[in-house]
PAZAPA-4460 file (N, C-alpha, C; in steps of 0.05 Angstrom, whole numbers, plus 32768, in hexadecimal, padded with zeros to 4 digits):
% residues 254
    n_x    n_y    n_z   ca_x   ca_y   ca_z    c_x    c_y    c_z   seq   type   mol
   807D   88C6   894C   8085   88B7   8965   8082   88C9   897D     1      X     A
   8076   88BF   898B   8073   88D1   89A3   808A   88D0   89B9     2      X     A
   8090   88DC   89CB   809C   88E9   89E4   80A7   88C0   89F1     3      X     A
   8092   88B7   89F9   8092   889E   8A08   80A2   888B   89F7     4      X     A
   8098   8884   89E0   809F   8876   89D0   80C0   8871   89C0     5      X     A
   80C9   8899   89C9   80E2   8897   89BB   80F5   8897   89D2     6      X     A
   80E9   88A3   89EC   80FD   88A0   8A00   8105   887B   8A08     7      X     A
   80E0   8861   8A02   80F4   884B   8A00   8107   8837   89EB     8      X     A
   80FC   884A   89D4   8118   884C   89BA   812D   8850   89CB     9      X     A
   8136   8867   89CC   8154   886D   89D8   8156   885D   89F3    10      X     A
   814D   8854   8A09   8154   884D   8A1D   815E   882D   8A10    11      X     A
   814C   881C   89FF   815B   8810   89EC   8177   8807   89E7    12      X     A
   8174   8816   89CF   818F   8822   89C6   81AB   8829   89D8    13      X     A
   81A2   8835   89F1   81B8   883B   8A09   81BF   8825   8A12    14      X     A
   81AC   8810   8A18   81AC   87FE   8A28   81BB   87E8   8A0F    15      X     A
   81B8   87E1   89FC   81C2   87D4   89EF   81D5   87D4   89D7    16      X     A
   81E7   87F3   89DF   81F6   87F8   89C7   8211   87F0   89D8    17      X     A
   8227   87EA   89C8   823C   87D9   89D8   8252   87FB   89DB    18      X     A
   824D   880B   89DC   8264   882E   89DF   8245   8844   89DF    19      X     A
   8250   884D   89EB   8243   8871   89E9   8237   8876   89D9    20      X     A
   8225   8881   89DC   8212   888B   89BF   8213   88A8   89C5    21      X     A
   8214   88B5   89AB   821E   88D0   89AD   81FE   88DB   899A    22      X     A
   8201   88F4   899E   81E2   8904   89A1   81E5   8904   897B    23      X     A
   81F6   8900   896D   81FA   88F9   894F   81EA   88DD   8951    24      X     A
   81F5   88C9   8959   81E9   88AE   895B   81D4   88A5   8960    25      X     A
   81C6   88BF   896E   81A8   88BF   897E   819A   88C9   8969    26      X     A
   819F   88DE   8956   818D   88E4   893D   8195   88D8   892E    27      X     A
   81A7   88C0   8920   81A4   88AF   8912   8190   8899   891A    28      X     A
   818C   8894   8933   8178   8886   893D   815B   888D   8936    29      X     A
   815B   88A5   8937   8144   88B5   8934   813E   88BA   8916    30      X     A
   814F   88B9   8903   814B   88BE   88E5   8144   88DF   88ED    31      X     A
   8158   88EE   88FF   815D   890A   88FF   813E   8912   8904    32      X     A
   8128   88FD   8910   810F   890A   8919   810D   891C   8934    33      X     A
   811E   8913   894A   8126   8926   8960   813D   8932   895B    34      X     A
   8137   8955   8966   814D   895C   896C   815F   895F   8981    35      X     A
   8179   8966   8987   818A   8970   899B   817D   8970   89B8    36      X     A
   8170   8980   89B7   815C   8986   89CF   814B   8973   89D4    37      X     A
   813E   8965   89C0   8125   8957   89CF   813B   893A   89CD    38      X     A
   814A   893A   89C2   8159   8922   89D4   816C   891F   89E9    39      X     A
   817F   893F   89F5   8177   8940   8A10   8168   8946   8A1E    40      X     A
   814A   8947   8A19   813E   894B   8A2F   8135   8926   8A32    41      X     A
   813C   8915   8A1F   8125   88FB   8A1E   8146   88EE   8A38    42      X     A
   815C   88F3   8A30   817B   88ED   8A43   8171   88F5   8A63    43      X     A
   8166   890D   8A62   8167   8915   8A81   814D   890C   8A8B    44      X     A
   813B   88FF   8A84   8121   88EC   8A86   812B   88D1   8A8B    45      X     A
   8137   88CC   8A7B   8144   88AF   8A80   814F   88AB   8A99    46      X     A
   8167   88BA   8AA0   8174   88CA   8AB1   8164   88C7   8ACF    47      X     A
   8150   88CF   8AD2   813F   88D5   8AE3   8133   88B4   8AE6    48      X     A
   8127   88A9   8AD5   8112   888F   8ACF   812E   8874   8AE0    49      X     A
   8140   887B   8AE0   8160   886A   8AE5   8169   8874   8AFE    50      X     A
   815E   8883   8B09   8172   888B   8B24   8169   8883   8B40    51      X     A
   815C   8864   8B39   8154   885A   8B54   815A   8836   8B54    52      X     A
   8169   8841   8B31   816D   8821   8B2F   818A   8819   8B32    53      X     A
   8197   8802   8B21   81B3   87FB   8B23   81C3   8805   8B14    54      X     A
   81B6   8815   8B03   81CD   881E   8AE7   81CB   883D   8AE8    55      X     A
   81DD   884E   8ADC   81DA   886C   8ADB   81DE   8867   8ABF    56      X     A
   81D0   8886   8AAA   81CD   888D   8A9E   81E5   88AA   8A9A    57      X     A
   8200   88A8   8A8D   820C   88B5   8A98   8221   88C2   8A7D    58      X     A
   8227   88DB   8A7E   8235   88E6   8A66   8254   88E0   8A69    59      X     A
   825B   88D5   8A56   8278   88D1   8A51   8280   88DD   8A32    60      X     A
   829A   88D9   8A31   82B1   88E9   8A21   82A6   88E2   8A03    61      X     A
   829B   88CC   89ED   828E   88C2   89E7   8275   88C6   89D9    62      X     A
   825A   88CB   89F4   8245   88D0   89F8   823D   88C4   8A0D    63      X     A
   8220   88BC   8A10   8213   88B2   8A2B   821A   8896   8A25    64      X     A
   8212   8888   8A3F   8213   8869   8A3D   8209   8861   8A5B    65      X     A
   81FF   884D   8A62   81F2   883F   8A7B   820F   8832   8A81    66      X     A
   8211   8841   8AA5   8225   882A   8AB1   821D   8825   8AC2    67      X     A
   821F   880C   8AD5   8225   8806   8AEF   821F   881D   8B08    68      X     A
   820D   8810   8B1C   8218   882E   8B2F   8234   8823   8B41    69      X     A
   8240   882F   8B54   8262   8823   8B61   824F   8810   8B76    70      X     A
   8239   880C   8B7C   8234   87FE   8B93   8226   87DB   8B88    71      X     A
   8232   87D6   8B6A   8223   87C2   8B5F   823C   87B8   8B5C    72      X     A
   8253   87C6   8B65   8268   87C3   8B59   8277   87A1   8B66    73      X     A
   8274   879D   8B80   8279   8785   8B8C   826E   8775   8B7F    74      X     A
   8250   8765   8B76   823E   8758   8B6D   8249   8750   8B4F    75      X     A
   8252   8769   8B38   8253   875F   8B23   8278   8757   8B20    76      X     A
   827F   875B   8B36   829D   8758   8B32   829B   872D   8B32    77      X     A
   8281   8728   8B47   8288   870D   8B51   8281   8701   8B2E    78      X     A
   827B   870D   8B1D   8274   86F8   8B0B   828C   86FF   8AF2    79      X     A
   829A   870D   8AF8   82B9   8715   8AE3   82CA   871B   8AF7    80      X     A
   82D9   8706   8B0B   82E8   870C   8B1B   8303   870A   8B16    81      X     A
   8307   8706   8AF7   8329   870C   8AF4   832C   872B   8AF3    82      X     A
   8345   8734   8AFE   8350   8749   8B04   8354   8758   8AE8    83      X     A
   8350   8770   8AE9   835B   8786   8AD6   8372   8783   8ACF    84      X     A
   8384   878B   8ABD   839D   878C   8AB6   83AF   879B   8AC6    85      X     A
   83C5   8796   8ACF   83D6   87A6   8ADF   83E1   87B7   8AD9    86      X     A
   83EE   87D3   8ADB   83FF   87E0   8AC7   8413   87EC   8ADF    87      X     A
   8429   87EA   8AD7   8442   87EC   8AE2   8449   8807   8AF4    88      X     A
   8455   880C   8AFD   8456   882A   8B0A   8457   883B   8AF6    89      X     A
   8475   8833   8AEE   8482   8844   8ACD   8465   884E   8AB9    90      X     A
   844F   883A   8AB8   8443   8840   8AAD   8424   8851   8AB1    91      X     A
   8424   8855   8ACB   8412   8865   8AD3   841D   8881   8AE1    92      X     A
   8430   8883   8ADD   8442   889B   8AE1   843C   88A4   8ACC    93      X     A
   8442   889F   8AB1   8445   88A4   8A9A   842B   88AF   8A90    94      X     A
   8418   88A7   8AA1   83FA   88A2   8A93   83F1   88C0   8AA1    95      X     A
   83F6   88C2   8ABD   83F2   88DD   8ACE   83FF   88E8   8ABC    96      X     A
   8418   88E9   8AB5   842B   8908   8AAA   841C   890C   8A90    97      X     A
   840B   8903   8A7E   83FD   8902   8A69   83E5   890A   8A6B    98      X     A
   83D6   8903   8A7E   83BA   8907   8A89   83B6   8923   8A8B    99      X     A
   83D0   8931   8AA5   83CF   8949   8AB0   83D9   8959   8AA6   100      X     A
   83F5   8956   8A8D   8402   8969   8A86   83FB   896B   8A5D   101      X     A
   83ED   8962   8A59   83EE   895D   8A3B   83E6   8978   8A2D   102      X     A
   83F0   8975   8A17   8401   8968   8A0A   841B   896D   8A16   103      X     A
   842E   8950   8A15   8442   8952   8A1C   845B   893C   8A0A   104      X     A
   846D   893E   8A07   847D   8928   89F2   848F   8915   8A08   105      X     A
   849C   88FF   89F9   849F   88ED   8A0B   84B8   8903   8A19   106      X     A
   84C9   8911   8A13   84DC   891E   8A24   84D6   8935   8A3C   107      X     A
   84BA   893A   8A36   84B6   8944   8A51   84AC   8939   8A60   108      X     A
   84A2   8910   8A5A   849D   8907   8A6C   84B4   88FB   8A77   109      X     A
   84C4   88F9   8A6F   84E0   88F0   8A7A   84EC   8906   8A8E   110      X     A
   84EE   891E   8A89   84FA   8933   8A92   84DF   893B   8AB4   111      X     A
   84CA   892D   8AAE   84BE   892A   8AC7   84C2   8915   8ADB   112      X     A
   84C4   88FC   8AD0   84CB   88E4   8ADD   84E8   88E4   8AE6   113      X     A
   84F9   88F1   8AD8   8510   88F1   8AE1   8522   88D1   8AD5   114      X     A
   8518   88C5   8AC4   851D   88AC   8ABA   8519   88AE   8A93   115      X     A
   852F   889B   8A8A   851B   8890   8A75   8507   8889   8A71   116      X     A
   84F1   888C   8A5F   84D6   8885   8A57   84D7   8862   8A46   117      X     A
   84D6   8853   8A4B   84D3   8839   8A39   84C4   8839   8A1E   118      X     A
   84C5   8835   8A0D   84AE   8837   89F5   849C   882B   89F9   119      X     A
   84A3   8818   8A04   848E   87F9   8A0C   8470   8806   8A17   120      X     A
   8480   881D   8A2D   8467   8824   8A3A   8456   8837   8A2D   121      X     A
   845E   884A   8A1C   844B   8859   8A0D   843B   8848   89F3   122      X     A
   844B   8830   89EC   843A   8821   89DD   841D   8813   89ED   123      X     A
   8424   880A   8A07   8414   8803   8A1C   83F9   8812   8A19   124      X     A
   8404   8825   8A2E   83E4   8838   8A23   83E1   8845   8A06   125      X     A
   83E7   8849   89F8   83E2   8847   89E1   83D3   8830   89D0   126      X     A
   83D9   8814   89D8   83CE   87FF   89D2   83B2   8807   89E2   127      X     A
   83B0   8808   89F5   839A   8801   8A08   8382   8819   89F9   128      X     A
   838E   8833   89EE   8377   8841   89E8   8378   8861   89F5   129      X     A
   838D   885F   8A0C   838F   8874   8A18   839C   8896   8A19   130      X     A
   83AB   888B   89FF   83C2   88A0   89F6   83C9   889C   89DF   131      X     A
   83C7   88B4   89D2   83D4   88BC   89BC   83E4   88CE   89B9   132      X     A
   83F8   88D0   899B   83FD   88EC   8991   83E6   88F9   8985   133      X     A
   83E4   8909   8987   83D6   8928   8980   83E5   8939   896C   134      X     A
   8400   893C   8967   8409   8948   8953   8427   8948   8962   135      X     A
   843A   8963   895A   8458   8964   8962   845B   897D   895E   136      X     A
   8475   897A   8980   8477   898B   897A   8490   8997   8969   137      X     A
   8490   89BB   8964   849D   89C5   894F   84C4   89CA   8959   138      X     A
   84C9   89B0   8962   84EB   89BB   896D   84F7   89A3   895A   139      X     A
   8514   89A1   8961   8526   8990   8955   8512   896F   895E   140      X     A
   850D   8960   893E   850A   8948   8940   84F1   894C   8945   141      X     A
   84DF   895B   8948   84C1   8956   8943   84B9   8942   895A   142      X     A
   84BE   8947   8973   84B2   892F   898A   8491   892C   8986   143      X     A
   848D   8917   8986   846B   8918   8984   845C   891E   89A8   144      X     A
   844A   892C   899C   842F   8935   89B9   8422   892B   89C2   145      X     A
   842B   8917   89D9   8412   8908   89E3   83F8   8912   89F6   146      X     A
   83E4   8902   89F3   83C8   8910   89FC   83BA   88F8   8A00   147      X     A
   83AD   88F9   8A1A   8398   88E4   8A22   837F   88EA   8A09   148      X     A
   8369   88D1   8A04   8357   88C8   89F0   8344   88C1   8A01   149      X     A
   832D   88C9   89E7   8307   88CC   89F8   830F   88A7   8A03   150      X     A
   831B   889E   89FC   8317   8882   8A05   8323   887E   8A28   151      X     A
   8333   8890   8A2A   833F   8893   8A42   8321   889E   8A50   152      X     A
   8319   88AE   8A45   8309   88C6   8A55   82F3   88A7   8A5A   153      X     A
   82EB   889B   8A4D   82CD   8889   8A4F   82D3   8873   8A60   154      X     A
   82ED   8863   8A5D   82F2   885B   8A76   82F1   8861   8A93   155      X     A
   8303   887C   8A95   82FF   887D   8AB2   82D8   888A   8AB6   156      X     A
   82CA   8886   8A9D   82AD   889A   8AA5   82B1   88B2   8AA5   157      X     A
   82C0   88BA   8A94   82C2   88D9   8A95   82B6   88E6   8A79   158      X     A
   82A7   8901   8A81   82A3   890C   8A6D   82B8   891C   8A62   159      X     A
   82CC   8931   8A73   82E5   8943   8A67   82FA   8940   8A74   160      X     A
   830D   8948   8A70   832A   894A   8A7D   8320   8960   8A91   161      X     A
   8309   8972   8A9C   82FE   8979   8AB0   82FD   8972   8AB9   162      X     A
   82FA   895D   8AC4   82ED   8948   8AD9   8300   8935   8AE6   163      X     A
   831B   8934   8ADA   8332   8929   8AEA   832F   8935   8B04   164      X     A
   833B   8929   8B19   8338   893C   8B35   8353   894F   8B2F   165      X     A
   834C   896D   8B3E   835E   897B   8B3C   8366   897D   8B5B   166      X     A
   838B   8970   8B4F   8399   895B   8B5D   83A5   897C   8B72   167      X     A
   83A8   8992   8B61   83B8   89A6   8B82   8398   89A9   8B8F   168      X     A
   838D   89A2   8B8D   8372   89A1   8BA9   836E   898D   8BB6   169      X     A
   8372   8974   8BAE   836F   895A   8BB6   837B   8951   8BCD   170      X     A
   8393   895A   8BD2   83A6   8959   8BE8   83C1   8941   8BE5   171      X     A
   83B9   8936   8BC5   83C6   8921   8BBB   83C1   8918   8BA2   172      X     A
   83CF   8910   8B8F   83C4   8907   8B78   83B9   88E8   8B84   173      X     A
   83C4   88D4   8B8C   83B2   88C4   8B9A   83A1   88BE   8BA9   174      X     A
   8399   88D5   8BBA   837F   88E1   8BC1   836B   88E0   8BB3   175      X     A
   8371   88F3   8B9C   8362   88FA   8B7E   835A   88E3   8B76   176      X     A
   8360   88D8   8B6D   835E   88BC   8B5D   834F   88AA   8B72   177      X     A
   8353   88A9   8B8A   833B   8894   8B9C   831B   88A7   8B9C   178      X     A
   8323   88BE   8B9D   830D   88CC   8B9E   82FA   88CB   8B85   179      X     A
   830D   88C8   8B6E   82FE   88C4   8B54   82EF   88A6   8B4D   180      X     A
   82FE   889A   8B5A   82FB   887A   8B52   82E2   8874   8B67   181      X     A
   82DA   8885   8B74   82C3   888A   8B90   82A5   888C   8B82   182      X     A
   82B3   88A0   8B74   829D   88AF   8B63   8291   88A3   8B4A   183      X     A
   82A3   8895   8B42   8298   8882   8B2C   8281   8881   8B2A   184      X     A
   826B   8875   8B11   8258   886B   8B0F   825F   8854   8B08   185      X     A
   8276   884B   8AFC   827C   8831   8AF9   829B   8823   8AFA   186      X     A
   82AB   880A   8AFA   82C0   880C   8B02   82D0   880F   8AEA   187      X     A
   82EA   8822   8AE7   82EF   8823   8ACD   8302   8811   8ACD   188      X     A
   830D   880A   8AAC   8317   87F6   8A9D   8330   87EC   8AAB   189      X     A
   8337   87FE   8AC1   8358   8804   8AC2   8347   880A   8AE8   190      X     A
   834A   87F7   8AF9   8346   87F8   8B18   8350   880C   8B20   191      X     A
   834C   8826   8B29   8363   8831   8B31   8376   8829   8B4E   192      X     A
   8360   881A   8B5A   8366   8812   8B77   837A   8806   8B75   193      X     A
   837C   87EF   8B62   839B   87E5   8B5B   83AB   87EC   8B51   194      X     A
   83A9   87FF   8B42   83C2   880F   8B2F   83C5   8822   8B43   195      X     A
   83C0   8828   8B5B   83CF   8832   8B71   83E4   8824   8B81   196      X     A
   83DB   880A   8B87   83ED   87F3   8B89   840E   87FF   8B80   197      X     A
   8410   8802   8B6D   8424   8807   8B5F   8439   881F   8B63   198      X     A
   8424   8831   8B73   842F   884C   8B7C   8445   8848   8BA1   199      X     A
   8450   8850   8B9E   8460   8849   8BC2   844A   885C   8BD3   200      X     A
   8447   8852   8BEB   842D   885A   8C01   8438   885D   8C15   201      X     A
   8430   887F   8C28   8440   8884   8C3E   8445   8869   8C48   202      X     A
   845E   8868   8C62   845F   884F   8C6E   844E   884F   8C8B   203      X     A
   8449   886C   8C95   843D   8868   8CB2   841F   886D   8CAC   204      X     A
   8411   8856   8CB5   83ED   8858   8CB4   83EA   8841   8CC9   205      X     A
   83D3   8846   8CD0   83D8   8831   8CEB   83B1   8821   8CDA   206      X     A
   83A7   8832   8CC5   838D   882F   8CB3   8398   8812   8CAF   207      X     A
   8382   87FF   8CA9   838D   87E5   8C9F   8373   87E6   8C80   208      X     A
   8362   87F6   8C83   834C   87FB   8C6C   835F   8804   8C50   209      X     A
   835E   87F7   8C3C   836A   87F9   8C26   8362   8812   8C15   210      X     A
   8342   8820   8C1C   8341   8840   8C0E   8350   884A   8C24   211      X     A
   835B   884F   8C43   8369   885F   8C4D   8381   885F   8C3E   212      X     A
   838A   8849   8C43   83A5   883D   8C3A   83A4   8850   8C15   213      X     A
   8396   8850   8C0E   838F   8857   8BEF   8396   887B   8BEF   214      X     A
   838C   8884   8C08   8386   889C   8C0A   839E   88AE   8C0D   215      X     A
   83B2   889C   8C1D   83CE   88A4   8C1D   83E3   8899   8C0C   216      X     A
   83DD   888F   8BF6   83F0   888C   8BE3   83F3   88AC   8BDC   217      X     A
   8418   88A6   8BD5   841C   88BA   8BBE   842F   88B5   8BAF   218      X     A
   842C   88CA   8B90   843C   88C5   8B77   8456   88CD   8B80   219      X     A
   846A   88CA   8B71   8482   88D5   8B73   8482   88F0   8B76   220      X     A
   8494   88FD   8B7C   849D   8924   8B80   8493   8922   8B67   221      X     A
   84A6   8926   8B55   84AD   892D   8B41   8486   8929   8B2F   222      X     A
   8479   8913   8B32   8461   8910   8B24   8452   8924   8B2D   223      X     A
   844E   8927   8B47   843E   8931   8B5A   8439   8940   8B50   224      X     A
   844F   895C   8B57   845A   896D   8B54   844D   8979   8B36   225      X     A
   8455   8969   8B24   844B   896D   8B06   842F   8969   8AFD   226      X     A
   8422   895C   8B12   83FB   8952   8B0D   83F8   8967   8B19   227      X     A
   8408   897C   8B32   83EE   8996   8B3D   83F6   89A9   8B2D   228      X     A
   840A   89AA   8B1B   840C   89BD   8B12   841C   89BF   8AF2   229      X     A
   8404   89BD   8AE5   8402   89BB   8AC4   840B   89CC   8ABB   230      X     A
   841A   89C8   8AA5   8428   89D9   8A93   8415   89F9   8A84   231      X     A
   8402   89E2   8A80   83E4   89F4   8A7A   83CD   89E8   8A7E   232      X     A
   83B6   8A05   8A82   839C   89F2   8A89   8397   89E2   8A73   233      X     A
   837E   89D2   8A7A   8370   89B9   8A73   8366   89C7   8A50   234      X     A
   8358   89E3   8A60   834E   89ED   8A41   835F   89F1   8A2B   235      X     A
   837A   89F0   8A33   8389   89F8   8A1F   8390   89D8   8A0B   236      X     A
   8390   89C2   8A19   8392   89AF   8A06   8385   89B3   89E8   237      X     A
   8396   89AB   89D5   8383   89A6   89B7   836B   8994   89BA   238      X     A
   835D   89A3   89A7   8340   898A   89A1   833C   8984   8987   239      X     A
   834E   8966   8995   8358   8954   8985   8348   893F   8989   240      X     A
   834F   8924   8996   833E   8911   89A3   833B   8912   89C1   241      X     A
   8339   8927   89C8   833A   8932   89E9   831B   893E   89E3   242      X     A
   8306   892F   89FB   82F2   8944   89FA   82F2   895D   8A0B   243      X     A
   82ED   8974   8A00   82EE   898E   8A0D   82D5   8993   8A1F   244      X     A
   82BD   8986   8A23   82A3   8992   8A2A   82A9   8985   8A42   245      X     A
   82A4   899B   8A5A   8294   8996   8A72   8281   8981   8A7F   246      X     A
   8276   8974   8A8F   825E   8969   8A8E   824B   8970   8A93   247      X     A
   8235   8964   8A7E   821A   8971   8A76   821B   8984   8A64   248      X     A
   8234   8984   8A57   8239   8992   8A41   8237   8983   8A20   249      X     A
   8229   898E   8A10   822E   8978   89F8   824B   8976   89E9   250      X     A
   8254   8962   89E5   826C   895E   89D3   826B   8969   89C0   251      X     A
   827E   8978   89B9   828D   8986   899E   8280   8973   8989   252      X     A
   8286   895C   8981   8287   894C   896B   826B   8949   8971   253      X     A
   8255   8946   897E   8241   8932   8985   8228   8947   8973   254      X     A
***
């Protein structure tokens, strides 16, 4: 098989596999006839052949997959115009203290919020795909370790827990998050524009534009406070179901 022929195999395959195809999945495609290399080099060809059109060619937590670019994003909304699911404040508080501080157990997410934790809500994202335990830790009663999942990471389009914005530079963790949701290649599962909704927003802006208005939200003290400044870096998380690689980096598993 030549060069032409396998790059429109895989463009294929990208285009019509319903999740990520990971560089394992690409030589099962291949019956292990390409290797590593010549199937990223056939990715960054593709890559190139796609970057004048409507879709990006783009590495997530996963592997690669074709999304959306953010400026198609008006157009395909008019033909699935019911709204994303809403998630509560409680519950995207919960989701930041997990995101930024993990591993962490439900008592140091409580001891951040300054509140009880509901069960309801860690079953929430948990249902949805976004969080797990990871293991426990070793004190009285064995609290279990929660940790965001590659499924978290592929929603928002992310390839690593790198690529969260790093929120003490941002000037805000709601900053961060409009800036990320900017950047998109596609809109993820979970709006973030509305799950800001949910956050309280300075009261003086005279902006009537909803990314200004977006720009000056902020989390609580107490969250804030805890998203710029992690217990430990990102590298130190276990690699568990957390991808560790950079982007443009190949996946551990892949």
């Amino acid at each position: 098989m030549n060069m032409a022929q396998a790059k429109r195999v895989l463009e294929t395959a990208l285009l019509t596999a319903g999740q990520p195809l990971s560089l394992r999945d690409m030589r099962v495609l291949f019956g292990d006839a390409l290797g590593a290399d010549t199937l990223r080099q056939l990715l960054q060809d593709l890559e190139l052949d796609w970057a004048q059109r409507g879709l990006d060619l783009v590495a997530v937590a996963s592997g690669w997959r074709f999304q959306s670019r953010p400026e198609m994003r008006e157009y395909l909304e008019r033909l699935h115009p019911e709204k994303p699911p809403k998630y509560t404040r409680a519950a995207l508080e919960t989701l930041a203290i997990i995101a930024y501080r993990q591993p962490v157990t439900r008592g140091d997410m409580e001891d951040i919020r300054g509140v009880t934790i509901n069960s309801q809500i860690l079953k929430q994202l948990e249902d949805r795909g976004w969080v797990e335990v990871i293991g426990h830790r070793e004190t009285v009663g064995r609290p279990g370790l929660y940790a965001t999942t590659r499924q978290f990471l592929d929603d928002l389009g992310l390839a690593s827990l790198n690529q969260l914005p790093l929120l003490a530079q941002a000037g805000s963790p709601a900053t961060a998050l409009t800036r990320l949701v900017d950047e998109l290649p596609v809109q993820p599962a979970l709006a973030l524009e509305d799950a800001l909704q949910a956050f309280p927003f300075v009261a003086s802006t005279e902006s009537t534009d909803p990314q200004d208005a977006l720009a000056l939200a902020v989390l609580p003290d107490d969250v804030s406070e805890a998203c710029a400044e992690p217990v430990q870096p990102l590298s130190a998380v276990p690699n568990t179901s957390i991808s560790p690689f950079s982007h443009g980096e190949e996946p551990s598993n892949l």
